[in-house]
C-alpha angles and dihedrals in degrees: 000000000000116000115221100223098185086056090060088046095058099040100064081038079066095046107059092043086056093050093042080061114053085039095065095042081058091057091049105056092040085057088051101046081053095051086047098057094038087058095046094044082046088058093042093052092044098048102039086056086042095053082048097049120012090052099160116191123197128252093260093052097054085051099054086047090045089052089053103041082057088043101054086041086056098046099049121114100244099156088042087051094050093045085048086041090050105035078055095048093048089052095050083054087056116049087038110111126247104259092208120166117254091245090059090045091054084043098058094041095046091052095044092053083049089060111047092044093053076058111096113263095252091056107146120222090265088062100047080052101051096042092055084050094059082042087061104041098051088053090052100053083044094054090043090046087045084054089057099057084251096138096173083095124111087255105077087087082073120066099237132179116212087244094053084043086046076053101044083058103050096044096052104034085043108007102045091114093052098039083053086052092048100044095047098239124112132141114238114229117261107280113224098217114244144161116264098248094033099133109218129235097261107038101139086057097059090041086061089057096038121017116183107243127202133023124011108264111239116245090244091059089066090213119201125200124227085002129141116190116188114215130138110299112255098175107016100234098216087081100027119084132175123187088222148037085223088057088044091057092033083048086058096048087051096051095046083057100045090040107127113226113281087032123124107244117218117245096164132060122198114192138180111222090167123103097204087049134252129286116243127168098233138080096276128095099230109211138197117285097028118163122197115179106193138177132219137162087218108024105228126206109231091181141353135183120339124004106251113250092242086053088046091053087050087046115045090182100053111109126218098266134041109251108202118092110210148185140198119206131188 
C-alpha cells in the first residue's frame, strides 16, 4: 500500500493547531477563575471593614439615642450620689488619725504626766480626770490665741508654726480620744469593787449584747462576764487564738505548769467572745477568738460592765458593754 506522505503531513499539522488551541482556552478560563475569586475576596474585605466602621443611621434613629441619652442623664441620682460622696468623705475625716509631730506629741505627754503628778497622792480617778480636762482646755485657748498671732500664751517656750499650732487644735478640740490612743496614756473609769462571781443587777441585759458562746467554762476558771483585767502580757493575744473561753482559761493553767523557773505564771485569762471583735483603747483591731494570758501580783480590773458614760464622751468608738470575758485563777 502507498503512503501519502503530504496527508501526514497535514494531519499533525492539524493536530498541534488544535492543541495550541485548547491549551490557550485553558489558560483563559484559569486566568479568569483567578480574576473571579480575587474580585469577590476584594468585596468581602471591603464591606466587612465598611459594616464595622461606616455604620450610617437614619435621621429618625440619632434622634431616638439623643432622646435616651437625655433621658438616663435626667434620671440619675445626682443629689443621692453627693450626700453618699460627702457622708464618705466625712468618715474618712474621722476616722483619719491626728498626724501630729513628734514634738507636739512629747509635748502633750510630758504635760499631762506634770500634771497628774503635781496631783496629791490619794487623788482619786475624778480628779485625775478633771485635772487633765483642765489640761486640755487651757491648751486649747493657748493654740487658738497662738492662731491668732497672739504670742503672750505658755507656749512661747516651744518653737511652733501656725499650721502645727492649726494641728495641735484639732487634735486636741476633735481628735482628744485618738491623740490619748496614740500617745499611750488614758484614765480608767472609776471600778465599783466586787467580788469576782457577784452577778450585776442587770445581767440579763449584758448577756443580750454579748452572750458567751461554746463550752461551758469550768468553776475554777472564775469566769466574768463583760470584764477586762490589765496585768503583763504572757501569750500576746494578737496571735494567740482559742475557739472557747473554757480553752483560754484551760491555755493559762497550762502556762503556769509548763512556766520555767524565773517565768511569769498566768493567773488571768482575757478572752474575745465577740464576732465583730472586741473594743480596746489602743492601736490594735482586736478580733474574735483572742486570747491574752497575763500575769499580776494583785489582778486589777481595767473595765467591768458597762463604759461610763464620761469614758464613752472621751472615746467615741467605745461601745455600751465591755466585751472581754475574764478569769482570775489561783
Amino acid at each position: 500500500m502507498a503512503i501519502n506522505s503530504r496527508g501526514v503531513l497535514k494531519w499533525v499539522s492539524s493536530y498541534k493547531r488544535i492543541t495550541l488551541i485548547v491549551c490557550s482556552i485553558n489558560i483563559v478560563i484559569g486566568l479568569y477563575v483567578l480574576h473571579c475569586l480575587y474580585s469577590s475576596l476584594y468585596v468581602y474585605t471591603d464591606t466587612s471593614s465598611s459594616s464595622q466602621y461606616d455604620i450610617k443611621y437614619t435621621p429618625n434613629e440619632i434622634s431616638r439615642m439623643e432622646e435616651s441619652l437625655r433621658i438616663r442623664e435626667a434620671s440619675e441620682p445626682i443629689e443621692l450620689i453627693k450626700v453618699v460622696k460627702n457622708f464618705t468623705t466625712t468618715l474618712a475625716e474621722q476616722r483619719r488619725k491626728p498626724n501630729l509631730p513628734l514634738h507636739l506629741k512629747q509635748l502633750i505627754r510630758d504635760e499631762i504626766l506634770q500634771q497628774l503628778r503635781s496631783l496629791p497622792e490619794n487623788a482619786n480617778l475624778t480628779e485625775q480626770r478633771e485635772a487633765v480636762e483642765t489640761w486640755r482646755r487651757i491648751k486649747l485657748h493657748e493654740a487658738n490665741l497662738l492662731l491668732l498671732g497672739e504670742n503672750n500664751t505658755t507656749l512661747t517656750n516651744v518653737t511652733m508654726s501656725t499650721d502645727e499650732a492649726a494641728l495641735l487644735v484639732t487634735a486636741l478640740e476633735s481628735k482628744w480620744s485618738m491623740v490619748m490612743d496614740e500617745i499611750g496614756l488614758w484614765i480608767p473609769p472609776i471600778v465599783i469593787n466586787k467580788e469576782h462571781m457577784d452577778k450585776p443587777a442587770d445581767v440579763d441585759e449584758l448577756e443580750d449584747y454579748y452572750p458567751l458562746p461554746g463550752k461551758p467554762v469550768p468553776s475554777e476558771c472564775h469566769a466574768e462576764l463583760h470584764t477586762d483585767y490589765g496585768g503583763a502580757a504572757v501569750r500576746w493575744g494578737l496571735t494567740h487564738h482559742k475557739e472557747s473561753a473554757a480553752d483560754c482559761c484551760q491555755a493559762c493553767f497550762n502556762q503556769a505548769r509548763l512556766a520555767k523557773p524565773g517565768q511569769m505564771k498566768c493567773n488571768i485569762w482575757v478572752y474575745c467572745p465577740s464576732e465583730t471583735g472586741c473594743y480596746s483603747p489602743d492601736i490594735y483591731e482586736h478580733k474574735n477568738q483572742e486570747c491574752w494570758l497575763k500575769y499580776a501580783e494583785q489582778p486589777k480590773v481595767n473595765f467591768k460592765d458597762k463604759y461610763t458614760e464620761s469614758y464613752r464622751s472621751t472615746h467615741p468608738t467605745a461601745p455600751l458593754v465591755v466585751p472581754w470575758v475574764s478569769g482570775v485563777i489561783s
